[in-house]
C-alpha positions in Angstrom: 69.6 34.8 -27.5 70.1 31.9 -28.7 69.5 29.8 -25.6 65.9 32.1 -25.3 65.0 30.5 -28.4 66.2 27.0 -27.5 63.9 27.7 -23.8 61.1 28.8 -25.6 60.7 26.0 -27.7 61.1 23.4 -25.3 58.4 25.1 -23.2 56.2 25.8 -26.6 57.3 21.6 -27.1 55.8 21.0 -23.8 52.6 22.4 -24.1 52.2 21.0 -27.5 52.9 17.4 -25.6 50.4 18.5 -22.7 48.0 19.5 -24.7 47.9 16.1 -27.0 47.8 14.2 -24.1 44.5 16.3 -22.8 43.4 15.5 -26.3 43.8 11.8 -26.5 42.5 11.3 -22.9 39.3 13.3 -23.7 38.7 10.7 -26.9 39.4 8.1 -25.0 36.7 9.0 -22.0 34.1 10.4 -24.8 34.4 7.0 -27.3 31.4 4.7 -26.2 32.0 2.0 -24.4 33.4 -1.0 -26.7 30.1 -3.8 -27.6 32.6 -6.3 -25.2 32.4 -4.1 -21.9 28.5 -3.4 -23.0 27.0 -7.1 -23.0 29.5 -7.8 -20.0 27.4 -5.1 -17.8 24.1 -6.0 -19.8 24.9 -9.0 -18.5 25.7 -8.1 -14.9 22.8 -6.5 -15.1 20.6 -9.3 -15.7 22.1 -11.4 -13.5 21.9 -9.1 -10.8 18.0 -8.7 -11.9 17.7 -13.1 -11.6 19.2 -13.2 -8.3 16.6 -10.3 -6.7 14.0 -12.5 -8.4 14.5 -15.6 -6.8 16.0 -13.8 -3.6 12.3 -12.6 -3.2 10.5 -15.6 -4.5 9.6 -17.5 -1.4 7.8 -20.4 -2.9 10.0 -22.2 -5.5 9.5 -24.9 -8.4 9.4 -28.1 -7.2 8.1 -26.5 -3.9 4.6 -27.8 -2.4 2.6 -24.5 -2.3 1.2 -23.2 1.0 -2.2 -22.9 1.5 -4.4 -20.3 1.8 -8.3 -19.3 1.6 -9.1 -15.9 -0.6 -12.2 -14.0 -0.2 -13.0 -13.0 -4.0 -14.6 -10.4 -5.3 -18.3 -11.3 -5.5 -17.8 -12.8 -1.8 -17.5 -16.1 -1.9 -14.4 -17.4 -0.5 -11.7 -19.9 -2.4 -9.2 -22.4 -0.8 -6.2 -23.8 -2.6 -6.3 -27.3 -0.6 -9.9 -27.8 -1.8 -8.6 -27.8 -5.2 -6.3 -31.2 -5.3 -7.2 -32.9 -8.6 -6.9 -29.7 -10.4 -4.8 -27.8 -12.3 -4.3 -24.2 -10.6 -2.7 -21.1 -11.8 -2.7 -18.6 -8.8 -1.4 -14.9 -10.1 -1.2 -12.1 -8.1 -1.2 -8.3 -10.1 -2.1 -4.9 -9.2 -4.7 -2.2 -11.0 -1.0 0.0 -11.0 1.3 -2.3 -13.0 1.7 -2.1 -16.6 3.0 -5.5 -16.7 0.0 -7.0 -15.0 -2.4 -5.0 -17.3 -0.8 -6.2 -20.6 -1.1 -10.0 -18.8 -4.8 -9.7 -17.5 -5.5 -8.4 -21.1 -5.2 -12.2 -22.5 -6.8 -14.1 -19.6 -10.4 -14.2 -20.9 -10.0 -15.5 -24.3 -6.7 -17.8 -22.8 -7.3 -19.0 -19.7 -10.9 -18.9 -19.1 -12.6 -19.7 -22.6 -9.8 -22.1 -23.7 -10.0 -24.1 -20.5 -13.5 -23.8 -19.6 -15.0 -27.0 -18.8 -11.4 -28.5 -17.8 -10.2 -29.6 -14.6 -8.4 -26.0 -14.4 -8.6 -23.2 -12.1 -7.1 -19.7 -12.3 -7.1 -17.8 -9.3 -6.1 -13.9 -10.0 -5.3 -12.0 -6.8 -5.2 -8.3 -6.4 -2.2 -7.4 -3.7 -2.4 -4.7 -1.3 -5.8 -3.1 -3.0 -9.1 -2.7 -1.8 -12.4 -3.9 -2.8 -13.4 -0.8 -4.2 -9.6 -0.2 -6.5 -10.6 -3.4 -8.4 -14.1 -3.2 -8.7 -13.3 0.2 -10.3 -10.7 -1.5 -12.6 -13.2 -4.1 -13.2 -15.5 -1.8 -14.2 -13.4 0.2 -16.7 -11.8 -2.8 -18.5 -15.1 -5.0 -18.7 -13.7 -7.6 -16.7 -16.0 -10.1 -15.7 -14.3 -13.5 -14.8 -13.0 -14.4 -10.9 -10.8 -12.7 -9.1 -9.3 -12.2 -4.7 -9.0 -9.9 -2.9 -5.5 -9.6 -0.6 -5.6 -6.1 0.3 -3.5 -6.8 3.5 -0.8 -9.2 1.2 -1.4 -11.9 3.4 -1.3 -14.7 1.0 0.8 -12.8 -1.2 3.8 -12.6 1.5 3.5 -16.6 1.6 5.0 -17.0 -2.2 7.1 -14.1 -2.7 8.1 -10.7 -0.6 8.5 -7.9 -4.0 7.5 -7.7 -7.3 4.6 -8.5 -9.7 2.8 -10.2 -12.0 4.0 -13.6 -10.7 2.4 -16.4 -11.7 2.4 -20.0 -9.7 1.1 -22.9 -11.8 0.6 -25.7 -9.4 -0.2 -29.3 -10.4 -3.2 -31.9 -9.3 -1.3 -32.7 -6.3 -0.6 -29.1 -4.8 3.0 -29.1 -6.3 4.6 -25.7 -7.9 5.5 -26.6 -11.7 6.1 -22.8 -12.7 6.9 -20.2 -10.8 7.2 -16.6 -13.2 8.0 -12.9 -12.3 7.0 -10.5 -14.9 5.0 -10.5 -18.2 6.4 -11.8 -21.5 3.9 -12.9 -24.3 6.6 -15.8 -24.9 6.7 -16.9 -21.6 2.6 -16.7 -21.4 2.8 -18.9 -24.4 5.0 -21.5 -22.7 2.6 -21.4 -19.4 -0.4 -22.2 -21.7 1.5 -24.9 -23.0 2.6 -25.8 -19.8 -1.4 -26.1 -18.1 -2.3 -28.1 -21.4 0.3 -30.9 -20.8 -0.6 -30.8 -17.2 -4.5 -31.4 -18.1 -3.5 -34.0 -20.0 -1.7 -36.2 -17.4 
């Protein structure tokens, strides 16, 4: 009898012990990851994020930018070579990117009103749209200042091969000083600033 008991509670002494260790393991999975492990794969994350950017960016800082003629939208045609002297910020967008939306959104009163009369340029090109997907953009927002057309991504596939907005601020002498993915009011900011100490040289 006595050896029953003894057998029972070591088995009832086992289960006990199993079923603490199912415990613990189950808080240990279900506690949130520790704010250590989190930044480390934020940062990962990020970095994986930079190195697709300039994996895809084909036309860097520092970089002489290729040349290309764009047919804009009221027809007449635009050449970056014919521009040397000036300051020129080409950016390419799309009627379907929120990013690109929020940008176009300050051009008008920040790019063409602040610079008008200066030896600036902005060249805004539509990628992989038709004539008619802009012009119906156009239409809806109220744009009315320049824009080109590259509904076949020709001149977009010379500077990069994915994403947008990107913007390519090139100097007087056809020389890449910024080259930007996304849209990030700060980093607008800094491109302003950036075309106003260019102007000034």
């Amino acid at each position: 009898m006595a050896i029953r008991t003894r057998k029972k509670q070591h088995t009832t002494r086992l289960w006990l012990l199993v079923a603490l260790l199912i415990v613990i393991c189950a808080v240990i999975f279900l506690l949130p990851t520790s704010p250590t492990v989190q930044a480390e794969e934020g940062d990962a994350t990020e970095q994986a994020a930079q190195d697709e950017t300039a994996t895809t960016t084909l036309v860097k800082e520092g970089m002489q930018a290729p040349d290309f003629t764009v047919e804009m939208f009221d027809g007449s045609t635009q050449t970056l070579s014919s521009l040397k002297g000036k300051v020129v910020l080409v950016n390419f967008w799309a009627t379907w990117c929120p990013p690109c939306r929020e940008e176009l959104k300050r051009v008008q009163q920040d790019l063409v009103e602040r610079f008008a009369g200066e030896e600036f340029v902005f060249i805004p090109i539509s990628r992989g749209e038709e004539r008619e997907t802009v012009a119906a953009f156009r239409e809806q927002m109220g744009y009315t200042f320049a824009m080109g057309l590259d509904p076949e991504r020709k001149i977009y596939d010379l500077f990069a091969s994915n994403f947008i907005p990107r913007n390519f601020l090139i100097d007087k002498e056809g020389k890449v000083l910024v080259a930007s993915v996304g849209y990030e009011p700060e980093e607008f900011d800094a491109l302003i600033a950036k075309i106003e100490e260019e102007l000034k040289k």
